[in-house]
C-alpha positions in Angstrom: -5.6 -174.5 51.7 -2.6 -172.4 51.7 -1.3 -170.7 55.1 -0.6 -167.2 55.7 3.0 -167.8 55.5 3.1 -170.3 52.2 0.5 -167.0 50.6 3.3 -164.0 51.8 5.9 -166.5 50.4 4.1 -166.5 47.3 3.4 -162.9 46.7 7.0 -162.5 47.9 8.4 -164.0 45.3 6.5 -162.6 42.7 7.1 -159.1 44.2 11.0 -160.3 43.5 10.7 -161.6 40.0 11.7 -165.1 41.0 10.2 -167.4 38.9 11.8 -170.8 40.2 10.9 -173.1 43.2 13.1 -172.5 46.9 14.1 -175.6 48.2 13.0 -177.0 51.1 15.9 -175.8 53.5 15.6 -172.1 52.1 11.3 -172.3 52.8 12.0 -173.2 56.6 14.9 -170.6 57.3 12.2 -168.1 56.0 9.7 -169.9 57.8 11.4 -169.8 61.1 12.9 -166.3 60.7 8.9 -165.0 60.4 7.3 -166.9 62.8 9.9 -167.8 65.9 11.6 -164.2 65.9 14.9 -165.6 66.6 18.4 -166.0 65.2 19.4 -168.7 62.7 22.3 -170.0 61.4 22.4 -171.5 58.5 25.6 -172.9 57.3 25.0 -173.9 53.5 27.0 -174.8 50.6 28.0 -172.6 47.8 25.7 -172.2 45.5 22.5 -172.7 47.9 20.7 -169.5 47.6 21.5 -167.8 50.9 21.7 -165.1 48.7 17.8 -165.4 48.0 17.3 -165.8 51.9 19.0 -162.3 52.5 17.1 -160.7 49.8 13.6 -162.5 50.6 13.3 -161.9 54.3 12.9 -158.1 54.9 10.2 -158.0 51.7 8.4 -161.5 53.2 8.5 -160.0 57.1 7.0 -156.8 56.0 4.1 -158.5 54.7 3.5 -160.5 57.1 3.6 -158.1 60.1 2.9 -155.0 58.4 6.1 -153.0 59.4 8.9 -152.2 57.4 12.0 -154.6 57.7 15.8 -154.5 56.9 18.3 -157.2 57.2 22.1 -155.7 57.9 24.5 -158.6 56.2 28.3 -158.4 57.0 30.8 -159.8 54.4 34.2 -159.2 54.0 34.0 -159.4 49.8 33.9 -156.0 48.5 33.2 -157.7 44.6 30.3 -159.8 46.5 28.8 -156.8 48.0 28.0 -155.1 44.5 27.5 -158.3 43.1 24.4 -158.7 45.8 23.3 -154.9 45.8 23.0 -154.8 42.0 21.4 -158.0 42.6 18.3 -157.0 45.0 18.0 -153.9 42.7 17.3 -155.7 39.8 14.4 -157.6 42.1 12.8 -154.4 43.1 14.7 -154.2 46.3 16.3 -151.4 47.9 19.4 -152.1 48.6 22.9 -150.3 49.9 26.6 -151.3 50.2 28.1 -149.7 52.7 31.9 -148.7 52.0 34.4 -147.6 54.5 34.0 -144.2 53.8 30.3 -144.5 53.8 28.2 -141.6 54.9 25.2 -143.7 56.6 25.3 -144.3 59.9 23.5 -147.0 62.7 21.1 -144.0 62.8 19.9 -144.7 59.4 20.4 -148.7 59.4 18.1 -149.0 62.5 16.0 -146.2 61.5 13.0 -145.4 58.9 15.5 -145.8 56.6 14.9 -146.6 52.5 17.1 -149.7 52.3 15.6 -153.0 53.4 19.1 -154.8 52.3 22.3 -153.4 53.0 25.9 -154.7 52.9 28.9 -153.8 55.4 
């Protein structure tokens, strides 16, 4: 019998058109990012799919509790920032680079705002 968290990981993905399996290390991140409501760090290689970690969390979290969810990701690669936003649009996910000259401000990132994945 399936948890609560392995069924919100399952509709999760769906929800995000991914159609292959996370590995292991990527299901407990998520795992502890929902249930333990702390930090984590998660140094992994290139190529790992923290990518699909960023872009999972906020849509995973709002299922399981209900509320809406963001996740505020700082990089310092302008050419990975669209990369990622045109990325989580693609999955169905609202999703904002923020630029320099950006408009938006904490207001909106810790508000009701419509972006549940935004890059700074």
């Amino acid at each position: 019998m399936a948890s609560v968290f392995e069924e919100a990981l399952c509709q999760t993905l769906k929800k995000c058109h991914i159609n292959y399996s996370l590995k292991t290390t990527q299901v407990d991140i998520l795992q502890h990012l929902t249930q333990q409501s702390t930090d984590v760090i998660a140094l992994l290689p290139t190529g790992y799919g923290k990518s699909d970690l960023f872009m999972l969390y906020p849509v995973l979290k709002e299922l399981l509790s209900g509320k809406p969810s963001k996740v505020l990701i700082i990089c310092p690669l302008k050419s990975l920032i669209c990369d990622q936003v045109q990325r989580a649009r693609v999955r169905g996910i609202a999703a904002y680079g923020l630029r320099p000259q950006s408009e938006m401000t904490m207001d909106d990132i810790t508000g009701d705002y419509i972006y549940k994945f935004i890059l700074h």
